[in-house]
N, C-alpha and C positions, 0 to 999 in steps of 0.2 A: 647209498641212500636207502632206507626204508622205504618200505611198501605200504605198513601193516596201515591200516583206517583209522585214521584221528576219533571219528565219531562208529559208536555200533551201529548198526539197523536196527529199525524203529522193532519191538516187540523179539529181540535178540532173548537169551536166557542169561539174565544179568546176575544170577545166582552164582551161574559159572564165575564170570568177570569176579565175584568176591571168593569163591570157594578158588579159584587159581592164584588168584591175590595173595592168602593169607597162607595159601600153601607154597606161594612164591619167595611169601616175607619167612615163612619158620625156615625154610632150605636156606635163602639167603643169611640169614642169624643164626642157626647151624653151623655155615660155613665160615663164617667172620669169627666166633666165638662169642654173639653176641645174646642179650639178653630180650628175648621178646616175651617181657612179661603179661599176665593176662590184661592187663589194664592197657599197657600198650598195643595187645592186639587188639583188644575191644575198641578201641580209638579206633586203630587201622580199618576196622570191617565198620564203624559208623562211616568215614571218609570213602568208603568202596559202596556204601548203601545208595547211592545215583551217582551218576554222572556230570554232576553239577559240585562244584568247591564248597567247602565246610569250612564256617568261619570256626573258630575256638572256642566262641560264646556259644554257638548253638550243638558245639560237641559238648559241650560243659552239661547246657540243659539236656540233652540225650539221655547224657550218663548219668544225670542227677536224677531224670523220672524211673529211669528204670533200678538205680541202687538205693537202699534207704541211709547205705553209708555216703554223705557227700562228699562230693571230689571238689577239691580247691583251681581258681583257673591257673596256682601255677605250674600242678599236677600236670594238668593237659597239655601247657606249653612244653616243660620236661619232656613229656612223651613224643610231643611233636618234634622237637629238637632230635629227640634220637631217630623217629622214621626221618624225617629229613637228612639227618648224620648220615644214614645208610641206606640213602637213596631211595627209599619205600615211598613217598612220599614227597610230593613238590608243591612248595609256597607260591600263588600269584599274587605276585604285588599288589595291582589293580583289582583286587576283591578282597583284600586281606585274607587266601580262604589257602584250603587245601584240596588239594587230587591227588589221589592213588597214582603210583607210575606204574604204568606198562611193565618196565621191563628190570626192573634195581638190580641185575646181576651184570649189565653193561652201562660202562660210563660212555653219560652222549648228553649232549646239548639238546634241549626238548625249545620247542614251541606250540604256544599254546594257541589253539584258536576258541574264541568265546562269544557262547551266543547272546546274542543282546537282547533276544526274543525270550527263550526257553531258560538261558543261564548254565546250558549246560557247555562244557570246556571238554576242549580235546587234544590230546596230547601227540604230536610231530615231529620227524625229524626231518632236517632236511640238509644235507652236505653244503649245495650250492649257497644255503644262507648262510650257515657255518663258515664257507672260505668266504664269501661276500665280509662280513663281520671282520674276521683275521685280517684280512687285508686292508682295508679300510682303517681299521685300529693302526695296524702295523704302519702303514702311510702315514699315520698321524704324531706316530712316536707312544703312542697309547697300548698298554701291558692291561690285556681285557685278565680280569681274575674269576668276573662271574656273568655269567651271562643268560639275562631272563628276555624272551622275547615273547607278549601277549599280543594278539591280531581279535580286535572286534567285528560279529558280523554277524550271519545268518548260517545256523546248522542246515545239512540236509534237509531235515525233517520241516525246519521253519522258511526255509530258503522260498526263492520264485517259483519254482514249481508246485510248492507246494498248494 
């Protein structure tokens, strides 16, 4: 089971979190022989810019204010399809958006937890949900092929204590 923290602490140096990211993804596409074009990593470091999912639309308008050359939405999608391909990157259903993954050099089942306050999403593993799921499938006769688990609620930061 992982350890590492779904959510960073409040005022973390989230610089890092994208400068590890995108040095995570070239090593990882490096290694596969894949192509992390500049377009593709400029996607990847808007999705790394918060902590909070990026829909498509609003990676679109990003990249459209700052090039005078326009990007088409199905450019973006293309692009998204390949970090997603290669693990860079994960789709939540329940926001149409994307997050940066943690870790894309290891396969693992993530869960997501999402703030309903702040909007920002954090990324989990957790075994015992993982063999809960397996089994449970498994009992039912059910061949799980993909498996997204989103939990709503209150971040740290926005939680009771706060």
């Amino acid at each position: 089971m992982s350890h590492h923290q779904a959510f960073p602490e409040p005022g973390h140096d989230h610089n890092s979190c994208i400068t590890n990211a995108l040095a995570n993804a070239e090593a990882h596409c490096r290694k596969k022989k894949a192509r992390l074009t500049s377009q593709r990593r400029r996607i990847l470091e808007i999705i790394w810019q918060s902590h909070k999912p990026v829909g498509a639309y609003e990676i679109l308008e990003i990249l459209n204010t700052a090039n005078s050359r326009k990007a088409a939405p199905m450019t973006i999608y293309r692009a998204l399809d390949f970090l997603m391909e290669h693990g860079l990157v994960h789709r939540l259903a329940s926001q149409n958006a994307y997050l940066g993954c943690n870790h894309p050099n290891v396969a693992h089942n993530s869960f997501f937890l999402i703030c309903s306050k702040c909007g920002r999403a954090g990324e989990m593993e957790n075994d015992s949900i993982d063999e809960a799921i397996r089994i449970g499938a498994l009992q039912n006769g059910f061949k799980v092929e993909n498996q997204l688990v989103e939990v709503e609620g209150l971040c740290p930061a926005c939680g009771p204590g706060q």
